[in-house]
N, C-alpha and C positions, 0 to 999 in steps of 0.2 A: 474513502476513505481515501477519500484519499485513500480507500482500499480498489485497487483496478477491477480485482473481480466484478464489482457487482457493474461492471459495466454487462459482461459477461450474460447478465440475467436479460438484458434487455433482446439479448440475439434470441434463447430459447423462449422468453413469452410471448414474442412477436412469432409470427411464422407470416410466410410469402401468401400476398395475395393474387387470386387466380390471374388468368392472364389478363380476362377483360377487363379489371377491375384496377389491376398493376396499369395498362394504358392509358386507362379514366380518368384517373388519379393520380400516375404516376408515384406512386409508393412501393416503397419495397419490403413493408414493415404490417399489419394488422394486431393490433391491441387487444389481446385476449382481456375480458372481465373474469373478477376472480370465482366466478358461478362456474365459467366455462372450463376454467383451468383446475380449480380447486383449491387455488394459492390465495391465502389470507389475509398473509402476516404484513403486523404494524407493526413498525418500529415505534412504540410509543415513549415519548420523556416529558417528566412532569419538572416543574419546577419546584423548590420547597423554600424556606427560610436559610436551610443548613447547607443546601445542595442549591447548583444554580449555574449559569454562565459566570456569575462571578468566582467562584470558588471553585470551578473545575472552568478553565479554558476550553475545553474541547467535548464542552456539554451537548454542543451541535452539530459536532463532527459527523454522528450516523455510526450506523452499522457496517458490517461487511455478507459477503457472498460467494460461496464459492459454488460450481459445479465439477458432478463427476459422476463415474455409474458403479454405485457402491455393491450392486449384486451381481455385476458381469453379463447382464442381460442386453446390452447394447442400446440403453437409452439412459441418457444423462439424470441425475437428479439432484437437488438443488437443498443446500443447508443453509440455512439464515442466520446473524447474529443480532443480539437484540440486546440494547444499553439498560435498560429498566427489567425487562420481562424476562419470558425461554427464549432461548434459542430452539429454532423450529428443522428437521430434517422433511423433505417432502421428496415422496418415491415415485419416480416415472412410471405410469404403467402405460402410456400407448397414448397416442392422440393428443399428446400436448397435454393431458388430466395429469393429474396429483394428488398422492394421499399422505397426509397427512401421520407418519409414525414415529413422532421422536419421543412416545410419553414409551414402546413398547421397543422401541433402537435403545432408549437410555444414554440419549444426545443431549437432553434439554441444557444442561452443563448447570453447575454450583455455585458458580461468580456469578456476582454484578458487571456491568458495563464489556460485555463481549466486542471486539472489535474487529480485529480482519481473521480470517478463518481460511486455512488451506486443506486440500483433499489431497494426499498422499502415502503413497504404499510404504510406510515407515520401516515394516519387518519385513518387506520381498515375500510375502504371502500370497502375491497376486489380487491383493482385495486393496481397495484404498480405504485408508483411515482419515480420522477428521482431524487436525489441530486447530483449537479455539486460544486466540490472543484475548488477552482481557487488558482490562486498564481502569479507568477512574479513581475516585479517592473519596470510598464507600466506605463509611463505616463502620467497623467488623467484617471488613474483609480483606482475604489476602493478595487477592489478584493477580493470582500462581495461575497460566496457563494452561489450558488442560488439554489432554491427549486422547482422543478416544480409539480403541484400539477395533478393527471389525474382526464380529468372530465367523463371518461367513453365512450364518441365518438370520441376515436383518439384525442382528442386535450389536452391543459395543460393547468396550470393558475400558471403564477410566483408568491410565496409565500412565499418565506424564512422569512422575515422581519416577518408577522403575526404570521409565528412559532418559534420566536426569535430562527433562523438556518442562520441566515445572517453574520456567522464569518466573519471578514475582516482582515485575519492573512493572512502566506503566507502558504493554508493549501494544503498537501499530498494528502492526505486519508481522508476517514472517515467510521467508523465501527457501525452502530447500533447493540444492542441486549440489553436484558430486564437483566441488572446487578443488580435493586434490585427484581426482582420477583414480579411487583406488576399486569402482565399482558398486559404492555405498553411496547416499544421501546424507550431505551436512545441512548445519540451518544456520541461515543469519536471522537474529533476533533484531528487529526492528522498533526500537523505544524512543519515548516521547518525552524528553525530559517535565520533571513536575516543578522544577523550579520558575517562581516567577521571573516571567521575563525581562522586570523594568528594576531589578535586583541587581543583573548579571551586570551594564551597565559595558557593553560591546568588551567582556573582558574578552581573550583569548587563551582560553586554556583547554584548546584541543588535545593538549596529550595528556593532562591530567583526567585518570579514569574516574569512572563514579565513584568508586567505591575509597579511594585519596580525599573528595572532597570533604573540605572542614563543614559540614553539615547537619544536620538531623537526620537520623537512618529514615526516614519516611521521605527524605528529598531527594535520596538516593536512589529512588528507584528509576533510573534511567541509563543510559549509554547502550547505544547500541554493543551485541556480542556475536562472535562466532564460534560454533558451536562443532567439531569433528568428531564424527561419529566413526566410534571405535567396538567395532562388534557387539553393534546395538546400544551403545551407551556415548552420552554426546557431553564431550568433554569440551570446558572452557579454553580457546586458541586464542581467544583476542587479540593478547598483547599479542603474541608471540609470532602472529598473523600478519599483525602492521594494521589492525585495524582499532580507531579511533571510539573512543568509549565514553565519552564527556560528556558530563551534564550543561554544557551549550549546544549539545544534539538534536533540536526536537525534528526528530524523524517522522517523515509522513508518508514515503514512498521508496518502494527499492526493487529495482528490475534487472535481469541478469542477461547477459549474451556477450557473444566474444567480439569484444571491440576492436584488434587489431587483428584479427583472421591467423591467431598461432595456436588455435586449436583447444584454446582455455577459458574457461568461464568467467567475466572480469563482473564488475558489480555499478550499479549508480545507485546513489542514497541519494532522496532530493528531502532538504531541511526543512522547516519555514523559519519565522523571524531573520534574526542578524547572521545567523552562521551558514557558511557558503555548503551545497553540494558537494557530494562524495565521489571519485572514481576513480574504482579500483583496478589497478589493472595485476592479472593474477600472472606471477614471476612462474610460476611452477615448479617452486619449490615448498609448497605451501605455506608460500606471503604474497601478499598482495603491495602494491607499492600506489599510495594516492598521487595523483596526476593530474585532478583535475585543471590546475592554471597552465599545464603543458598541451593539454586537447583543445583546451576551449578559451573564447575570446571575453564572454561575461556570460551570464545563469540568470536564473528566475531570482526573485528575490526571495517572496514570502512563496516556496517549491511545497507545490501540495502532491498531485502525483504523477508517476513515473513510468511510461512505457518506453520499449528499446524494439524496432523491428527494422527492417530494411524497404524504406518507403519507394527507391528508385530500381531496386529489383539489378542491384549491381555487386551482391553478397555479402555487405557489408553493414552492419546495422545502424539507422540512425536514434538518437535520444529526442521525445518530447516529452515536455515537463510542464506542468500545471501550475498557472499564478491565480491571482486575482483582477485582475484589471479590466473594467467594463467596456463595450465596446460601444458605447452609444455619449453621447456627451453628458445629458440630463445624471446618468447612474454615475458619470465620473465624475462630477463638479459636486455631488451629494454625498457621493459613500469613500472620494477618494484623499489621500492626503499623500506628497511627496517629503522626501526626507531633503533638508537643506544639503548644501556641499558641504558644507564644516561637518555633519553627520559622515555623508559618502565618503570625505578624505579622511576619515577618523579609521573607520570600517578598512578603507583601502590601508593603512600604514600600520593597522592590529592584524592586516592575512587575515581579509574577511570577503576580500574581490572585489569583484565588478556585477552587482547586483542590480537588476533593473525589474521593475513592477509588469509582469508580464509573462507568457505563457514562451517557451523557448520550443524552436526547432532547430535542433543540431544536426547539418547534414557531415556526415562520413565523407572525409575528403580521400581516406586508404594512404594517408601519408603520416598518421599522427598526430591530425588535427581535425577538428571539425568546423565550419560555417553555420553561423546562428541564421536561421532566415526566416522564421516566423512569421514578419511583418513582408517577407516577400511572399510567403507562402498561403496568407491571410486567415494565420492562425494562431496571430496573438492577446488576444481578448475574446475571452468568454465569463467573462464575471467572476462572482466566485467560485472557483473549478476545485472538485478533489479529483476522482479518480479517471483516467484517460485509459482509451484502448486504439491500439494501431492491428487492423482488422479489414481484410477484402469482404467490406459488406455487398456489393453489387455481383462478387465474381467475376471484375472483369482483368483480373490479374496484379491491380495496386492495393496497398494498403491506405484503408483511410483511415477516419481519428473521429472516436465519438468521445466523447467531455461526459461526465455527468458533475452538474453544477447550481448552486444554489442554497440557500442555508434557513432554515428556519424561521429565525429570528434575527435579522439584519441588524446586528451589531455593530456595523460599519455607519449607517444610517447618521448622517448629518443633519 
């Protein structure tokens, strides 16, 4: 999902193979079957007349994932999202097994089209709660997010509405963490605008919020928001934040770390289509001030997802960002198409940047800039990519970068 979590899942169903076998083979990974594990679930999506990749762009976007250890017993367990079907909770009991309780948790959730999903201790109960994003454009539904609160015995209690968390946009993601320092947990809502894209016509009207535009209230379900949480109740900051709310948003990714080392939590939004990446850098007076043609030299274009970690172990975090662009010739001369100059200088003279078809690594220069070097790094093409994780998969002290990448039904396909 372009949701990062479900990279996440790949570390816990894999487990290390013995030593002799790790030598043999040279792997650091074994693929549990789901007999062994206990883990089932399909994300399954059908196509119909009414519903389709036509009528919802992000029919093949996927699910999300998140992990955490929802009963304090020190084994992780894993919640699934699922576009058509339940969403599924499964409970670690030892050995890499899993059982299967979200009909008797009261997880399965009431929306259609479930999309990224975070595990977070909402009310400092010491227990983590689930928040499920939804999205699509389901008929008879409202695709109000939902909150499930834990009551400490395996089971949940839907809450969103009571913690004004019930967005009804058509949302990604969503990222908690404490951006003004007062000890609590705020959320940024991460939305995908629903307007057609060949509509907008490279207009620019980033500071025009959703909720301004001359529309239909059903188009309106998009701009990303930020949300402050005020004695359990999360109140609308947006505007007042300095953060950008526009239905030319479509938000696919958003990762958090403190990018100039002053001790505050700043933000990246990676977009797709025409509209450039977000980064926030957090003033600490609770606004953020966007930055990103001050950091960086050019971005991904079509930005699916977004990690922030510190890849050279110098304390300072660097950004990779998720494109499209295949890395073999036959996949690029078949599924790819370049945008003319008279498009590019159009884009550049609307405050749209320097956008390039490609997977970005931004190194932390600790002066207020960064170095794009992906192609130094050889790690700009991986086809169609959504969600990235920067992760010491070997232990030997660096972070590396796993992609997950790939799409259903290749709509790109020439």
């Amino acid at each position: 999902m372009r949701v990062a979590a479900c990279i996440l899942l790949t570390l816990l169903l894999y487990s290390c193979n013995s030593g002799n076998q790790t030598a043999k083979e040279d792997r650091l990974f074994t693929a549990l079957s789901s007999k062994e594990s206990g883990i089932d679930f399909t994300n399954k999506v059908e196509n119909s007349e009414d519903f389709n990749i036509f009528s919802y762009r992000n029919f093949y976007n996927g699910g999300g994932v998140a992990l955490g250890d929802i009963n304090n017993d020190g084994l992780p367990d894993i919640y699934f999202t699922s576009n058509m079907g339940q969403n599924k909770l499964y409970l670690n009991k030892g050995g890499l097994e899993f059982e299967d309780i979200t009909e008797k948790a009261g997880v399965g959730g009431s929306k259609s089209w479930s999309t990224g999903v975070v595990m977070v201790d909402i009310n400092h109960d010491g227990l983590l709660d689930i928040y499920v994003c939804n999205a699509g454009y389901v008929k008879g539904d409202d695709q109000e997010n939902e909150l499930f609160i834990n009551k400490g015995n395996l089971t949940f209690e839907e809450k969103a509405a009571e913690y004004q968390l019930n967005e009804n946009g058509y949302t990604t993601h969503a990222a908690f963490f404490d951006y003004d320092l007062d000890g609590d947990l705020d959320c940024y809502i991460l939305n995908n605008s629903f307007m057609p894209v060949n509509t907008l016509n490279y207009s620019n009207k980033r500071e025009m919020y959703a909720k301004d535009w001359p529309v239909r209230d059903f188009l309106k379900g998009g701009g990303d928001k930020l949300l402050r949480n005020d004695d359990g109740k999360f109140n609308d900051v947006t505007e007042q934040a300095g953060i950008y709310g526009s239905l030319i948003g479509f938000g696919l990714g958003i990762t958090i770390g403190d990018i100039n080392g002053d001790n505050l939590p700043d933000m990246y939004v990676s977009n797709d289509f025409f509209e450039r990446d977000y980064l926030y850098i957090n003033q600490g007076d609770g606004t953020f001030k966007e930055s990103i043609k001050d950091w960086m030299e050019h971005l991904s274009s079509f930005s699916m997802g977004a990690d922030m970690a510190d890849i050279n172990n110098d304390g300072y975090p660097e950004v990779f960002v998720t494109d499209m662009l295949p890395s073999d010739e036959y996949r690029l001369k078949t599924t790819s198409s370049f945008e003319n100059y008279n498009v590019y200088y159009l884009k550049l003279q609307r405050d749209f940047y320097h956008q390039y078809m490609q997977n970005t690594l931004q190194l932390n220069n600790r002066n207020g800039s960064f170095s794009e070097i992906a192609y130094f790094s050889g790690v700009s093409s991986s086809d169609w990519s959504w969600g990235a994780l920067l992760f010491d998969a070997d232990n030997d002290g660096y972070r590396d970068i796993y992609v997950c990448n790939g799409i259903y039904q290749d709509v790109t396909d020439q």
